[in-house]
C-alpha positions in Angstrom: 74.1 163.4 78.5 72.6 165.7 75.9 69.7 164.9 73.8 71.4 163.9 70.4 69.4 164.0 67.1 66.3 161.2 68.2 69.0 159.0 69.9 68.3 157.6 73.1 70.5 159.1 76.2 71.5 157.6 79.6 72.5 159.2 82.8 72.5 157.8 86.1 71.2 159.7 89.5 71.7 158.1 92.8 70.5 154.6 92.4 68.6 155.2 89.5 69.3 154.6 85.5 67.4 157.1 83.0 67.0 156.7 79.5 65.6 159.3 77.7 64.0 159.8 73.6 62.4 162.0 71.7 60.2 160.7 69.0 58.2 161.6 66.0 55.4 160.7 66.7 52.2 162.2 68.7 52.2 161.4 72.3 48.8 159.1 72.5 50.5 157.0 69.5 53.6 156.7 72.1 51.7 155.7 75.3 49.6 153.2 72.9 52.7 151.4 71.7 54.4 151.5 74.8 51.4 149.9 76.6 49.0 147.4 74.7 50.7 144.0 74.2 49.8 143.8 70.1 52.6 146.9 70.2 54.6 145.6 72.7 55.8 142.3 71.3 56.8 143.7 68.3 59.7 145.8 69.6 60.2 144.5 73.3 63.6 142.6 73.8 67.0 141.6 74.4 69.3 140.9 71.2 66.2 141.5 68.7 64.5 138.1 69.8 60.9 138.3 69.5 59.0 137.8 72.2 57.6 134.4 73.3 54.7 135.9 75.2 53.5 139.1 76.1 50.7 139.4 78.6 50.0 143.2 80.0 46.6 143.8 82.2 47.1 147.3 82.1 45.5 148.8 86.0 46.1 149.7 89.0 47.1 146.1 90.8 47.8 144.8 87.4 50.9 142.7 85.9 52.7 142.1 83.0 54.9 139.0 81.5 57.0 139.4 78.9 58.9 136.1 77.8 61.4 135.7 75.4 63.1 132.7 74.3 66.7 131.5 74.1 67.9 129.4 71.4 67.9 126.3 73.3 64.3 127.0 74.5 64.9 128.6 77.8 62.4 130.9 79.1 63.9 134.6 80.2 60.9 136.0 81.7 60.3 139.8 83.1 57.3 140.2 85.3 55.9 143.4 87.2 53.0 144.7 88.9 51.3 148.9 87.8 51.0 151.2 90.5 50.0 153.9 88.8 48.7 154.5 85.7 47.9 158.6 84.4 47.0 158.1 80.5 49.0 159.5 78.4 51.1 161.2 80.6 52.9 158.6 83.2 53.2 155.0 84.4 54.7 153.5 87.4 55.2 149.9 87.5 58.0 147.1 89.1 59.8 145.4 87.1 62.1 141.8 87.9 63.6 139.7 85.5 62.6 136.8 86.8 65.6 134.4 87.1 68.0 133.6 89.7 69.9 134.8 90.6 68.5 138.5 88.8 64.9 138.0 90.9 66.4 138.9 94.0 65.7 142.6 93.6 62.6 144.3 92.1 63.0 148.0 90.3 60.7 150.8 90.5 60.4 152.7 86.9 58.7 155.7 86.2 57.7 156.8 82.6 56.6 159.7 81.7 54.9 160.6 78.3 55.5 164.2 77.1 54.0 165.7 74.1 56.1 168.1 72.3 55.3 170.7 69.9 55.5 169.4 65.6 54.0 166.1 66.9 56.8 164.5 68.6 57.0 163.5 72.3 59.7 162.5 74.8 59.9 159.6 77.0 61.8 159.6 80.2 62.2 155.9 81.5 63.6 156.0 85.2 64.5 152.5 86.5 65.4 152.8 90.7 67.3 150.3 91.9 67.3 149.3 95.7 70.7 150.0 96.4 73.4 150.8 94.4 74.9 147.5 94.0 72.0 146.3 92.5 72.1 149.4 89.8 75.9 148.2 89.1 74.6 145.0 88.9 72.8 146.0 86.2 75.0 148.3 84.4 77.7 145.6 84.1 75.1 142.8 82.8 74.3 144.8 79.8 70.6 145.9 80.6 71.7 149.9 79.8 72.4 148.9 76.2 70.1 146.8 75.9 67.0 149.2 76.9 68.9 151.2 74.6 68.7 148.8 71.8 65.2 148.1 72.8 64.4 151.7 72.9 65.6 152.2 69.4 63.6 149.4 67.7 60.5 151.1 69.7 61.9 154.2 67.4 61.5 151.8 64.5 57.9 150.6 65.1 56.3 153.7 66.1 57.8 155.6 62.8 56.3 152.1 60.8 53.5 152.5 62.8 53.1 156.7 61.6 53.5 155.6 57.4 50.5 153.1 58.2 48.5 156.1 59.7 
């Protein structure tokens, strides 16, 4: 897909799912947000629903939890582990949501942070997938529109976050 006006695009290659966004909004602003937890769990999610805990230990060997909460008080955890970390320029992490019978397969992402020129950057998410079942999997569960959706109340912070600046 083409990059529309500041909206989030999707594609898939091979086994992997890319979402991609441009935003107004200096790149170091972007990999802040998109890293420290204080950022983090205000616009992480599924369906809008805050989340419950958000724990990031952001190095080499390090993991993050994020947890929200269902209605009834069930726990819908995603958990991963950093293997690379390049400030501000790119991240590569696993990622498992961590319930059965979803935390049978971990994903790989990559994101990469690129500054633009007039102060806006683009993020590339790629999510790989071990097989291609498991990226249909996905698909058909709904986790492309909701990284979407998620993506796009990122949009939201970061441009709350640039009147407070």
């Amino acid at each position: 897909m083409s990059q529309q006006a500041n909206k989030a695009t999707t594609r898939v290659e091979g086994q992997a799912l890319i979402i991609e966004r441009i935003f107004e909004a200096p790149r170091e602003l972007v990999w802040d947000a998109w890293t420290k937890p204080e950022h983090v769990s205000r616009w992480w999610g599924h369906g809008g629903v805050p989340l419950h805990a958000c724990e990031i230990d952001l190095r080499v060997g390090g993991t993050y939890r994020y947890v929200q909460l269902g209605p009834d008080g069930t726990e819908f955890p995603v958990i991963g582990t950093y293997r690379e970390i390049v400030k501000p320029e790119r991240l590569n992490y696993t990622m498992i949501f961590d319930v059965a019978p979803y935390n049978e397969h971990e994903s790989v992402i990559f994101d990469s942070f690129e500054q633009l020129e007039g102060g806006k950057s683009k993020l590339t998410m790629r999510t790989e997938y071990v097989s291609a079942e498991a990226l249909q999997g996905s698909l058909a569960s709904g986790a492309e529109q909701g990284a979407i959706a998620s993506m796009e109340r990122y949009a939201e912070y970061l441009a709350k976050l640039q009147q407070e600046v």
